[in-house]
Biopython code that builds the backbone (N, CA, C, O; Angstrom):
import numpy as np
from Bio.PDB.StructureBuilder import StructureBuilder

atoms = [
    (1, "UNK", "N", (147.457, 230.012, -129.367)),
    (1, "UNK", "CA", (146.830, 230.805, -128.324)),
    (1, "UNK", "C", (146.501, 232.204, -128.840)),
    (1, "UNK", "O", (145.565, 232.837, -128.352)),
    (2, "UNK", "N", (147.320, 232.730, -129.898)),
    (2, "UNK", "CA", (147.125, 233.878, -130.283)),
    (2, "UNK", "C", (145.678, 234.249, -131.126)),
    (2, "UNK", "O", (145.112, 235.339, -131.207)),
    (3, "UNK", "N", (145.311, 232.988, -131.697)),
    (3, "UNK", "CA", (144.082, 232.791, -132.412)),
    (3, "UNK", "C", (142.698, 233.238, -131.611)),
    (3, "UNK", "O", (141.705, 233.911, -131.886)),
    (4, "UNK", "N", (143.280, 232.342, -130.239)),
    (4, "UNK", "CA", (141.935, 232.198, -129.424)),
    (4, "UNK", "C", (142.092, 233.651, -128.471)),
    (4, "UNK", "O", (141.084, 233.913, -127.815)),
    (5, "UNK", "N", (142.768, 234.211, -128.391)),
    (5, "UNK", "CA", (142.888, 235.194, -128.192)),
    (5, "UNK", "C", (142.295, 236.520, -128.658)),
    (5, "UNK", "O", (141.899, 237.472, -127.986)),
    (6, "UNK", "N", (142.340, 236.326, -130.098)),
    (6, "UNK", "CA", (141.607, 237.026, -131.338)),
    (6, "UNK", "C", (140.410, 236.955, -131.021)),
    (6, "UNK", "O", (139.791, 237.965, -130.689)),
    (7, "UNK", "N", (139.695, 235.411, -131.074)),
    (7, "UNK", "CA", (138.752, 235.461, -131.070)),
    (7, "UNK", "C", (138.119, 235.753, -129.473)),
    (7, "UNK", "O", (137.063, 236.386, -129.469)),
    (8, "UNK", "N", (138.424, 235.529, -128.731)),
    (8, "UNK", "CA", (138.353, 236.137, -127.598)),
    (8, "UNK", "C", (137.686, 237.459, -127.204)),
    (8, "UNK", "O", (136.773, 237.813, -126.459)),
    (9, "UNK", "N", (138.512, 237.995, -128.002)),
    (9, "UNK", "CA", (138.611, 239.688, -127.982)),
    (9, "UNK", "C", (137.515, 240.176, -129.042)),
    (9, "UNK", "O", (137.008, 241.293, -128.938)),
    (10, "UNK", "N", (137.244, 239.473, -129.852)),
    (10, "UNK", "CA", (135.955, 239.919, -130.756)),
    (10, "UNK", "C", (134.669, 239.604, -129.865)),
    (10, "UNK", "O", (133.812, 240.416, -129.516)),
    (11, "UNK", "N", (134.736, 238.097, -129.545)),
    (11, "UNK", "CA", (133.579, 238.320, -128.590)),
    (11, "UNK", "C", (133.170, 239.046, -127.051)),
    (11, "UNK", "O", (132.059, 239.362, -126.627)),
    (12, "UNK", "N", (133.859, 239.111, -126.724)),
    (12, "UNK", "CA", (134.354, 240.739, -125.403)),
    (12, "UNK", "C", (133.476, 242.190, -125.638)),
    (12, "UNK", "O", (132.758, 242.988, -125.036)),
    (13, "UNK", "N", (134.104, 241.906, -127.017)),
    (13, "UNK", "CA", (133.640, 243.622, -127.702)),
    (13, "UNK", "C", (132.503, 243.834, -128.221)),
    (13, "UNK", "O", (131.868, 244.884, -128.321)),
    (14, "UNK", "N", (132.201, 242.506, -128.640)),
    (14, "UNK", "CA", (130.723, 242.167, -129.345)),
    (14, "UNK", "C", (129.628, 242.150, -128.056)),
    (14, "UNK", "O", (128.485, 242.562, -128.252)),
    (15, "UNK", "N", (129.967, 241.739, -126.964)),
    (15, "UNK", "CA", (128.792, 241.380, -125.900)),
    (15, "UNK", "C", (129.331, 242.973, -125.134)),
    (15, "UNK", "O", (128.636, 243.263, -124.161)),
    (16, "UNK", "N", (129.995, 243.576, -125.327)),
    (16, "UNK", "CA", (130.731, 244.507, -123.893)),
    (16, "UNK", "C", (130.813, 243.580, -123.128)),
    (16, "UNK", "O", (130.157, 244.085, -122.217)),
    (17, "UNK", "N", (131.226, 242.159, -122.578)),
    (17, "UNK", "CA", (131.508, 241.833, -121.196)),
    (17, "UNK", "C", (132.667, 240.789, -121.699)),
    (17, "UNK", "O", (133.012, 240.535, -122.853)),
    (18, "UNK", "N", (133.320, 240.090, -120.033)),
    (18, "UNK", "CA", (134.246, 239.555, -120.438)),
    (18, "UNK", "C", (133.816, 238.259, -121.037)),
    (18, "UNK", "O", (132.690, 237.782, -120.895)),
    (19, "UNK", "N", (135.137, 237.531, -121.959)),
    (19, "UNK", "CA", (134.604, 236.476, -122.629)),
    (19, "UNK", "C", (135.569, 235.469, -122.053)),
    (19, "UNK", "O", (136.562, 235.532, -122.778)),
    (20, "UNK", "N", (135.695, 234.905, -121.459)),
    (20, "UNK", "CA", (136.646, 233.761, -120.758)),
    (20, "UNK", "C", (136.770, 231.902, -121.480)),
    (20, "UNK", "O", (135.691, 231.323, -121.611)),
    (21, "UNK", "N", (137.770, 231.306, -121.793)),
    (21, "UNK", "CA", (137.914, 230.561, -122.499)),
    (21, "UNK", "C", (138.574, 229.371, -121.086)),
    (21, "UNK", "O", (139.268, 229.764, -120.149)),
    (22, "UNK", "N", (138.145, 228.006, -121.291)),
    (22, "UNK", "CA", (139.040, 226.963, -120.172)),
    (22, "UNK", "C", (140.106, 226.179, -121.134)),
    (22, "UNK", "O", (139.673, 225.662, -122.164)),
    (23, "UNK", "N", (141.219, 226.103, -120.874)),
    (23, "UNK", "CA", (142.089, 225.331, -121.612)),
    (23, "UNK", "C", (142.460, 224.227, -121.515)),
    (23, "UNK", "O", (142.414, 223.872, -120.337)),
    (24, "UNK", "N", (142.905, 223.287, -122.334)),
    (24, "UNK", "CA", (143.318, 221.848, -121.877)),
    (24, "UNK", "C", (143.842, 221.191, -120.569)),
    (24, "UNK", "O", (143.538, 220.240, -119.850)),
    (25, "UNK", "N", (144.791, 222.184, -120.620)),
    (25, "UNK", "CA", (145.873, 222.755, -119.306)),
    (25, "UNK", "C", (144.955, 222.552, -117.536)),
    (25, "UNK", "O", (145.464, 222.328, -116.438)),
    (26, "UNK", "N", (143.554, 222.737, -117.898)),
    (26, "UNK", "CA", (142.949, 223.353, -116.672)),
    (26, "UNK", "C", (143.446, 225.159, -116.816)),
    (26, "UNK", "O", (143.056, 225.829, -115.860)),
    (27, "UNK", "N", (143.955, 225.658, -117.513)),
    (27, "UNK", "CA", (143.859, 227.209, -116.884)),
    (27, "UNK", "C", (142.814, 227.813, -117.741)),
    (27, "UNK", "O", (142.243, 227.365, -118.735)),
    (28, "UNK", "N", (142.685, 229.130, -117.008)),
    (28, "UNK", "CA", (141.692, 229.611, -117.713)),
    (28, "UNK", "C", (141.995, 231.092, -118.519)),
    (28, "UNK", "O", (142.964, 231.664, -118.018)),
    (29, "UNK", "N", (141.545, 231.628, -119.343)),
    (29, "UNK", "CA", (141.900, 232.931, -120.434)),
    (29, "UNK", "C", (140.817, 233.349, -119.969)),
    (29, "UNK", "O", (139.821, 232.641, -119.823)),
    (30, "UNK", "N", (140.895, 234.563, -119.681)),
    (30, "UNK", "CA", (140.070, 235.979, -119.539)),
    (30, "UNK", "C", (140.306, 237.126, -120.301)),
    (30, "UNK", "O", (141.392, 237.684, -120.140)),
    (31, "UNK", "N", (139.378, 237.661, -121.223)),
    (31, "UNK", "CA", (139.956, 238.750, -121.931)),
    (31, "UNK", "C", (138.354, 239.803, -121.454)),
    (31, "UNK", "O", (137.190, 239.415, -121.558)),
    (32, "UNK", "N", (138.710, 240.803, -121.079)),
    (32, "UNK", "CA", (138.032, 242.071, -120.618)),
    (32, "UNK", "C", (138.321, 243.166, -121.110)),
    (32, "UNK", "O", (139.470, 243.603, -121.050)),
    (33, "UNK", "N", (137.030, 244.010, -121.865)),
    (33, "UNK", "CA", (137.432, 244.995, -122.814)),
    (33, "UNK", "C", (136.882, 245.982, -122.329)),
    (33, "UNK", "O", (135.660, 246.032, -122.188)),
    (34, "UNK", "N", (137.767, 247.038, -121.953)),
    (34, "UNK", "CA", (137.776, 248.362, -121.405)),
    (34, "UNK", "C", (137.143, 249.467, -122.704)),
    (34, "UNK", "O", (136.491, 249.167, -123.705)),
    (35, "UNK", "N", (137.717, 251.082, -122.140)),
    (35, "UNK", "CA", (137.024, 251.805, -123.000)),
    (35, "UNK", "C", (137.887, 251.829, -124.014)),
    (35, "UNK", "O", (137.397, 251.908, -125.140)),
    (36, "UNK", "N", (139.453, 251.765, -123.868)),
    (36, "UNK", "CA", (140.531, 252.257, -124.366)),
    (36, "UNK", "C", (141.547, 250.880, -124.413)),
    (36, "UNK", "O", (142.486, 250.888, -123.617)),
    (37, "UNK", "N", (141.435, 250.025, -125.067)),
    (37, "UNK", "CA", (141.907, 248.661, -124.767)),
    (37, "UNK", "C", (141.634, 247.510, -124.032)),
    (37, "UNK", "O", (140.463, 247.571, -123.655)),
    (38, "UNK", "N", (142.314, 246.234, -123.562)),
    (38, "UNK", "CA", (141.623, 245.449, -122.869)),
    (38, "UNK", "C", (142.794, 244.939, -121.887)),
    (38, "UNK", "O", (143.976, 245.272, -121.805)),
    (39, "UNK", "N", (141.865, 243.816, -121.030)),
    (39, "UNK", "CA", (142.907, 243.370, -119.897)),
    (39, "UNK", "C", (142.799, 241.826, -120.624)),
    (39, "UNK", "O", (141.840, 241.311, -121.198)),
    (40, "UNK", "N", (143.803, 241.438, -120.435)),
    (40, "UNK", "CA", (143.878, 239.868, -120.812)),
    (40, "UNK", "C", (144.502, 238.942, -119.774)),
    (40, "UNK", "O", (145.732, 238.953, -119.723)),
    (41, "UNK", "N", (143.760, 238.048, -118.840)),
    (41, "UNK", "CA", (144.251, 237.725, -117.758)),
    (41, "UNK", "C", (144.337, 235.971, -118.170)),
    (41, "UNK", "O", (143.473, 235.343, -118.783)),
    (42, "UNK", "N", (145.718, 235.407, -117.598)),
    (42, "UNK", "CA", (145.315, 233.777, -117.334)),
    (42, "UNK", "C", (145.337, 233.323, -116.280)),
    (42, "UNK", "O", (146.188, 233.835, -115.553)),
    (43, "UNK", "N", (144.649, 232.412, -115.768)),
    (43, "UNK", "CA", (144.690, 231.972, -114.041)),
    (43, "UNK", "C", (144.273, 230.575, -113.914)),
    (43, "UNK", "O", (144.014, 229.753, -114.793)),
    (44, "UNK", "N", (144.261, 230.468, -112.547)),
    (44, "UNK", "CA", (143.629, 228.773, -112.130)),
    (44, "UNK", "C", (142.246, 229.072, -111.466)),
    (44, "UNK", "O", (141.804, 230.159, -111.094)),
    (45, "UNK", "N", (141.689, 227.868, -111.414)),
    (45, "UNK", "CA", (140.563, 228.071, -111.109)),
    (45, "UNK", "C", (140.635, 227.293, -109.228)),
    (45, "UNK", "O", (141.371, 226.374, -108.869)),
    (46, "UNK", "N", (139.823, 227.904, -108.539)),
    (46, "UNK", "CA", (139.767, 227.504, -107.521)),
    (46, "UNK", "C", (140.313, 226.410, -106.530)),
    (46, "UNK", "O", (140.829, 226.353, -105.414)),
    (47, "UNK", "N", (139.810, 225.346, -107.824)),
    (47, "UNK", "CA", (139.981, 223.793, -107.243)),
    (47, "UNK", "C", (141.631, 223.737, -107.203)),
    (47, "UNK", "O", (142.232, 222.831, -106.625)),
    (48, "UNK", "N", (142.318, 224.881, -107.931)),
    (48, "UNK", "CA", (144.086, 224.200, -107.644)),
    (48, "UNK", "C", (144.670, 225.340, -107.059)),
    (48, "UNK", "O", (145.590, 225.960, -107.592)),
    (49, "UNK", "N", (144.151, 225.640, -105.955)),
    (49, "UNK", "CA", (144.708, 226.371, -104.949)),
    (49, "UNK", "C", (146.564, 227.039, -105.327)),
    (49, "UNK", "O", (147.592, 226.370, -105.221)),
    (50, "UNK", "N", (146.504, 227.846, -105.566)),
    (50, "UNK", "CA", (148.453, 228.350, -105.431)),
    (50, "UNK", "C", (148.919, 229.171, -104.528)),
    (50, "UNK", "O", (148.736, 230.272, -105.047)),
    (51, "UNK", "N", (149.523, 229.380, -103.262)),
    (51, "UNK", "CA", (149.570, 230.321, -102.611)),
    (51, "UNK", "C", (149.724, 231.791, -103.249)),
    (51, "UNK", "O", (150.225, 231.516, -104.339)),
    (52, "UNK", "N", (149.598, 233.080, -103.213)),
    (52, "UNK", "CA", (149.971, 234.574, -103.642)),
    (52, "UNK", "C", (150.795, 234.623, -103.555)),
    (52, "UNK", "O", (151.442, 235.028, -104.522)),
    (53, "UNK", "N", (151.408, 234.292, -102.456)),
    (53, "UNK", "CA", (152.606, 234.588, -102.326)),
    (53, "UNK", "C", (153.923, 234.220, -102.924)),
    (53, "UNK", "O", (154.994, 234.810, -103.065)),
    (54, "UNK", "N", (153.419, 232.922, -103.253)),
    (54, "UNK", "CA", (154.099, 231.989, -104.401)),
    (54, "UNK", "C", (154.083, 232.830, -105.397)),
    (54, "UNK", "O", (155.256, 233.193, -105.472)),
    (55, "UNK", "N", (153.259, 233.578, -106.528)),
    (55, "UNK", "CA", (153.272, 233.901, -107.762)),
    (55, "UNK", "C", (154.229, 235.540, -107.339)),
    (55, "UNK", "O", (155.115, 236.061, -108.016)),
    (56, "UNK", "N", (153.727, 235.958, -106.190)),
    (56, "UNK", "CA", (154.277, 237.453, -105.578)),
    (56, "UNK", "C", (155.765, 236.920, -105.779)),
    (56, "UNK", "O", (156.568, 237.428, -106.561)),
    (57, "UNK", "N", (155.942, 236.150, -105.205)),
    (57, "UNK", "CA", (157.874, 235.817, -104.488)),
    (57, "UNK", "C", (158.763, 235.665, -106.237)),
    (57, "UNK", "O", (159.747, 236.274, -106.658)),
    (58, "UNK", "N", (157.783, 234.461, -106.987)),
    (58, "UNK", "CA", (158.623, 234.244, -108.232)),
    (58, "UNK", "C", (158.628, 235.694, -109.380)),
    (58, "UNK", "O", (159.550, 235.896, -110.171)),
    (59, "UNK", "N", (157.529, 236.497, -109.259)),
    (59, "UNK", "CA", (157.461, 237.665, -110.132)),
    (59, "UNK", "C", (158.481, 238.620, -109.632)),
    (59, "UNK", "O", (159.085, 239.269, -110.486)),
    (60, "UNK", "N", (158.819, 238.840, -108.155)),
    (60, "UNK", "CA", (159.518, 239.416, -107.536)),
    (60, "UNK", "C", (161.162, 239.241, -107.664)),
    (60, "UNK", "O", (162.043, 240.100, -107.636)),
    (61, "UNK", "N", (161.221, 238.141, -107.779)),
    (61, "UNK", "CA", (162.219, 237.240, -108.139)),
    (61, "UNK", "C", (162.539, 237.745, -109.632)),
    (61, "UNK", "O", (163.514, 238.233, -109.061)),
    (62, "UNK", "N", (162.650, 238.037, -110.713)),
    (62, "UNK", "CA", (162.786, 238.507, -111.693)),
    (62, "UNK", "C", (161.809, 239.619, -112.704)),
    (62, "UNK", "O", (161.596, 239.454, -113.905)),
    (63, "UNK", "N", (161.411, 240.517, -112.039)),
    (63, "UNK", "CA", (160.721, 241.773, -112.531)),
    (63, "UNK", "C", (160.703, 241.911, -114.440)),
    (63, "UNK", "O", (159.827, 242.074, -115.290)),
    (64, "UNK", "N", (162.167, 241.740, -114.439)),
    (64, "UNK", "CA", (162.516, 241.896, -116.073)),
    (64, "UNK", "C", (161.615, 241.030, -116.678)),
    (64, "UNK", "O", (160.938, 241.706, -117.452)),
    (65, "UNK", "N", (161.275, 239.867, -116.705)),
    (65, "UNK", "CA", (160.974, 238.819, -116.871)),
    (65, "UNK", "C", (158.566, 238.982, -117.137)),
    (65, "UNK", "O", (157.691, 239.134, -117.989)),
    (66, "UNK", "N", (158.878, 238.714, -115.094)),
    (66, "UNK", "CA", (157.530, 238.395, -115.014)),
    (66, "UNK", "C", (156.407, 240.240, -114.658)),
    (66, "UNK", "O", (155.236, 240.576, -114.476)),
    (67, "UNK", "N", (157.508, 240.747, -114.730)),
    (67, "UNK", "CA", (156.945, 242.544, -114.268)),
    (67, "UNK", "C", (155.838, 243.058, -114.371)),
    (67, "UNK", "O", (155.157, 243.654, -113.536)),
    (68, "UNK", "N", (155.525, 242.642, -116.195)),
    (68, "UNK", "CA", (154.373, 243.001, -117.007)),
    (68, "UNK", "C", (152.954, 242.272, -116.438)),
    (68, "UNK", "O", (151.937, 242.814, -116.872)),
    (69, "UNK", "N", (152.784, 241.379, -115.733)),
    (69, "UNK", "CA", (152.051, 240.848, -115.428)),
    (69, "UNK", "C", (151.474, 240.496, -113.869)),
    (69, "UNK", "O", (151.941, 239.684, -113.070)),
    (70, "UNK", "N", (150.273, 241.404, -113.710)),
    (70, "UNK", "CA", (150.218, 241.801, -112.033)),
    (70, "UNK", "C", (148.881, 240.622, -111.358)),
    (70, "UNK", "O", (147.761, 240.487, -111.850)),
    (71, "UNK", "N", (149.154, 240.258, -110.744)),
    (71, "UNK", "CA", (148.761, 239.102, -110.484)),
    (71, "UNK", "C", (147.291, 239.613, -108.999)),
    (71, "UNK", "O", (147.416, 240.567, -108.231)),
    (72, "UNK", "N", (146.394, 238.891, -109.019)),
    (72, "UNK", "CA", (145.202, 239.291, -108.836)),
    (72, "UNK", "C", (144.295, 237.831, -108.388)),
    (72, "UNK", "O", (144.470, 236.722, -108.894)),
    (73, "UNK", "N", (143.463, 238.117, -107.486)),
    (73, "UNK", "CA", (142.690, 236.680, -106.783)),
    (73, "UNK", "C", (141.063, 237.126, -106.597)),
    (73, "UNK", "O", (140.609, 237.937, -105.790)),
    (74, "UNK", "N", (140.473, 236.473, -107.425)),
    (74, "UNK", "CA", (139.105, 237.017, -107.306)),
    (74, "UNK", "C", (138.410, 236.080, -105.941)),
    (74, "UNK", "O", (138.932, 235.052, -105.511)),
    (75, "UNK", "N", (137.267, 236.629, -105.451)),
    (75, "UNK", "CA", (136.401, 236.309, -104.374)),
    (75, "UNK", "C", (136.452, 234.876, -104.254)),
    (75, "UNK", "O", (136.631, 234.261, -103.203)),
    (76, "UNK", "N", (136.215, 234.183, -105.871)),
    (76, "UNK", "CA", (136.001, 232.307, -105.248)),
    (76, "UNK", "C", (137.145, 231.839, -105.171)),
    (76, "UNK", "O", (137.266, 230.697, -105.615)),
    (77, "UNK", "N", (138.427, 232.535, -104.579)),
    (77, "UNK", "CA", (139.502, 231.781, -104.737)),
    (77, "UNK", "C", (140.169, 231.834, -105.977)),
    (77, "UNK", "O", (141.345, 231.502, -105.834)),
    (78, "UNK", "N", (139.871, 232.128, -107.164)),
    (78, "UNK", "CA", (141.461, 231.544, -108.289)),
    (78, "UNK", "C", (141.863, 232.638, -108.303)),
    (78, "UNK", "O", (141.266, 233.588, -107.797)),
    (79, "UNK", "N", (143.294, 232.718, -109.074)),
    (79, "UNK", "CA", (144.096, 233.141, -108.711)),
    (79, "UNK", "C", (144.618, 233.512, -110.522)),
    (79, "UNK", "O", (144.974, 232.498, -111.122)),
    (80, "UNK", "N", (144.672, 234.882, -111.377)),
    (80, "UNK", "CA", (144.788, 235.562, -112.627)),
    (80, "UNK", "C", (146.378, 235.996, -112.165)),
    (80, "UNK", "O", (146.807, 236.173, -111.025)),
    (81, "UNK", "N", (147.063, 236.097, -113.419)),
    (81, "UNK", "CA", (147.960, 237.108, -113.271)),
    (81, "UNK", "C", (147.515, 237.889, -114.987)),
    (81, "UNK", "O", (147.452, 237.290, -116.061)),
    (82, "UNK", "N", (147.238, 239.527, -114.694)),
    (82, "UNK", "CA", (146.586, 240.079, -115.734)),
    (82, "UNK", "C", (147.465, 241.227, -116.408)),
    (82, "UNK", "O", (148.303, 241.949, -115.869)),
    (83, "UNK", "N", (147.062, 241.195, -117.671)),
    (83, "UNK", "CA", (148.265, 242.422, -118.699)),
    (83, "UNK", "C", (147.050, 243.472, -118.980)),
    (83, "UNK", "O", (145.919, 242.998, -119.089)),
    (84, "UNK", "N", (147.260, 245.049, -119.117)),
    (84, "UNK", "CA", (146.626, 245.613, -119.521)),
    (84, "UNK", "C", (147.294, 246.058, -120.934)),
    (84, "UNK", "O", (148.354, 246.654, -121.128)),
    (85, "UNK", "N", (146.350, 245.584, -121.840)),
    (85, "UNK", "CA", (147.058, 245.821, -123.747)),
    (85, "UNK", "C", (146.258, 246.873, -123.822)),
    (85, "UNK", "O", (145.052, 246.855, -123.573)),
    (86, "UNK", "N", (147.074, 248.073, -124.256)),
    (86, "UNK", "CA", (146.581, 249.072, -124.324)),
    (86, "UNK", "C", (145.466, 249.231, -126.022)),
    (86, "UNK", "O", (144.345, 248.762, -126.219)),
    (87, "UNK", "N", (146.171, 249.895, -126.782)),
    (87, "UNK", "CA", (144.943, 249.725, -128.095)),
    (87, "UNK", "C", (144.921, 248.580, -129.161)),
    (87, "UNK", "O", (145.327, 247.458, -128.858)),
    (88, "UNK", "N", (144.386, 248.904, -130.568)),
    (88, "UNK", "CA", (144.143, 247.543, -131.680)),
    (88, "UNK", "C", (145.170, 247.272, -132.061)),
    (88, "UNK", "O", (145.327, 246.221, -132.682)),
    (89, "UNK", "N", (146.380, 248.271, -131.773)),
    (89, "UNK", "CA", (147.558, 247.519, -132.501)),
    (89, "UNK", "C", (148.454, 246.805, -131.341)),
    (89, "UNK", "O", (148.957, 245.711, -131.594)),
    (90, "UNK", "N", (148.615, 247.293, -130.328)),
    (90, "UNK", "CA", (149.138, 246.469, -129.227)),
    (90, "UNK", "C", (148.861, 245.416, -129.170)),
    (90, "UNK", "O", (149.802, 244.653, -128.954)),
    (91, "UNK", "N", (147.454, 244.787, -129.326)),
    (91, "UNK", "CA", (146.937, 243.624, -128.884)),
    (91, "UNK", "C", (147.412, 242.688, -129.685)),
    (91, "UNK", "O", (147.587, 241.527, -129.316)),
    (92, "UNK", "N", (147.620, 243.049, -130.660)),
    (92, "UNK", "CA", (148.776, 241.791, -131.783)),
    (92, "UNK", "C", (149.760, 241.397, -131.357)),
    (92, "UNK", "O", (150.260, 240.369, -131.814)),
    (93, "UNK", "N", (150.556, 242.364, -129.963)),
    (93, "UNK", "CA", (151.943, 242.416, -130.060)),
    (93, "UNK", "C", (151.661, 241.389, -128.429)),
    (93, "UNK", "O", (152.723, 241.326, -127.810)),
    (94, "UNK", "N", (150.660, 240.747, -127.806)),
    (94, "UNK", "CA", (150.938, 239.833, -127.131)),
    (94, "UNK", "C", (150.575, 238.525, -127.490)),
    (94, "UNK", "O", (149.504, 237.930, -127.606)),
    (95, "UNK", "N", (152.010, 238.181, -127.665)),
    (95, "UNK", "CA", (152.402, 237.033, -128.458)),
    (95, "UNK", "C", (151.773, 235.427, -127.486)),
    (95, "UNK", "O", (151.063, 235.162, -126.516)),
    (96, "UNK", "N", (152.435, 234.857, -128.322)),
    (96, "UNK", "CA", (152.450, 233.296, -127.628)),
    (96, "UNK", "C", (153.438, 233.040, -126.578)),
    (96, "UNK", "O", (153.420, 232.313, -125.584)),
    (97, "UNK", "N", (154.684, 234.188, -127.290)),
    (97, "UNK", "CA", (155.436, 233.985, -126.123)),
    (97, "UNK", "C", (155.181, 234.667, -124.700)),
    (97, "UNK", "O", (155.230, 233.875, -123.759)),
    (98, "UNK", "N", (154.939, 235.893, -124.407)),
    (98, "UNK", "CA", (154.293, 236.742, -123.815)),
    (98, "UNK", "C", (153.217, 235.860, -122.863)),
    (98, "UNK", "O", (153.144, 236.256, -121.700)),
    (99, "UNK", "N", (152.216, 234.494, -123.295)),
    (99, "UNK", "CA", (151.050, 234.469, -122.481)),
    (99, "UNK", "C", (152.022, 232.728, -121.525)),
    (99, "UNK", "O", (151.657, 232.105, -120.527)),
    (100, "UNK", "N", (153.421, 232.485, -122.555)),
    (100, "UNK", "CA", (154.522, 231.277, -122.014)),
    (100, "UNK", "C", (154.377, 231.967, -120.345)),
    (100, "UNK", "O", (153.673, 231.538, -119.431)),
    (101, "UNK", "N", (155.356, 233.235, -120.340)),
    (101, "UNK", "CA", (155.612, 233.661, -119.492)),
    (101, "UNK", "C", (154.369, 233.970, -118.348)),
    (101, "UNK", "O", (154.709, 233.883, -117.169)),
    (102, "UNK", "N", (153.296, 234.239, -118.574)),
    (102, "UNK", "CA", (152.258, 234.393, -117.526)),
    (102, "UNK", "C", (152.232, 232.954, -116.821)),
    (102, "UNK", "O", (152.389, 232.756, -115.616)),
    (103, "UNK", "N", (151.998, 231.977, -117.826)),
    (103, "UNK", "CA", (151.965, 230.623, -117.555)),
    (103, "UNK", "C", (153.116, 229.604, -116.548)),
    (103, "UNK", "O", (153.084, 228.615, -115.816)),
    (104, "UNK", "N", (153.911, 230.419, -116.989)),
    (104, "UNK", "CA", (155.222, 229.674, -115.764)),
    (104, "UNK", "C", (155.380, 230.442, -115.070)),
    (104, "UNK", "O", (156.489, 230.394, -114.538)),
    (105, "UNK", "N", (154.461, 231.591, -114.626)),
    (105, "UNK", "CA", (154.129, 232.602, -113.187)),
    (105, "UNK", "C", (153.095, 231.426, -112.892)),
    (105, "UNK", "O", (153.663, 230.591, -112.189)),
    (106, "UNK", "N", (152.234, 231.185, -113.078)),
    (106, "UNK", "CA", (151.483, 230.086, -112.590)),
    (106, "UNK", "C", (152.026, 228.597, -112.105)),
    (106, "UNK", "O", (151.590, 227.800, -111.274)),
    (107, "UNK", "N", (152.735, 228.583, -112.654)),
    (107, "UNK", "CA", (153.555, 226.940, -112.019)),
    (107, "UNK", "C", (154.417, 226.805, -111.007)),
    (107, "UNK", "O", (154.858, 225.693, -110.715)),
]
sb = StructureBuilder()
sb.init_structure("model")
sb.init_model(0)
sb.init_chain("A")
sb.init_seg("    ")
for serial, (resi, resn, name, xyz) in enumerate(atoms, 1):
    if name == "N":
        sb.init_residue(resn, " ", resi, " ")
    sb.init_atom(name, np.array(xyz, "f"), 0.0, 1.0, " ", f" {name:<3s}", serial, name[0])
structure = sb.get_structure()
């Protein structure tokens, strides 16, 4: 994931807009590149409905854990929980393990 991530983030920066990837999984990778770093979001897409409150209650439920990752519902329904990586060297430092944890905010 860290790969596609990479590449992700090159094409983001290359177009200025976001570059979004669909995964095996059904979820989806969003990477959005700001002036000063980027946002890197994973989510579901519409068709698998999750309540908010669900991802609110379990993040809430252990802060230490799921904290870093603020969770967000665009207009057609799906449902992101998103990290803001601040500059070029940060963005290395969100790991595989790091995008585990977004991912079992989603489940």
């Amino acid at each position: 994931m860290e790969e596609l991530l990479k590449t992700l983030l090159h094409e983001a920066r290359l177009q200025r807009a976001a570059a979004m990837q669909r995964l095996d999984n059904g979820l989806h990778v969003l990477v959005y590149p700001l002036t000063h770093g980027v946002i890197v979001a994973l989510g579901i897409p519409p068709d698998r409905p999750l309540p908010p409150r669900d991802v609110l209650r379990k993040r809430s439920s252990d802060l230490a854990r799921y904290g870093a990752w603020l969770p967000a519902m665009f207009n057609d329904g799906s449902l992101y929980v998103l990290r803001r990586v601040g500059g070029q060297d940060d963005e290395a430092s969100l790991t595989d393990a790091a995008l585990a944890v977004a991912e079992e905010l989603l489940n």
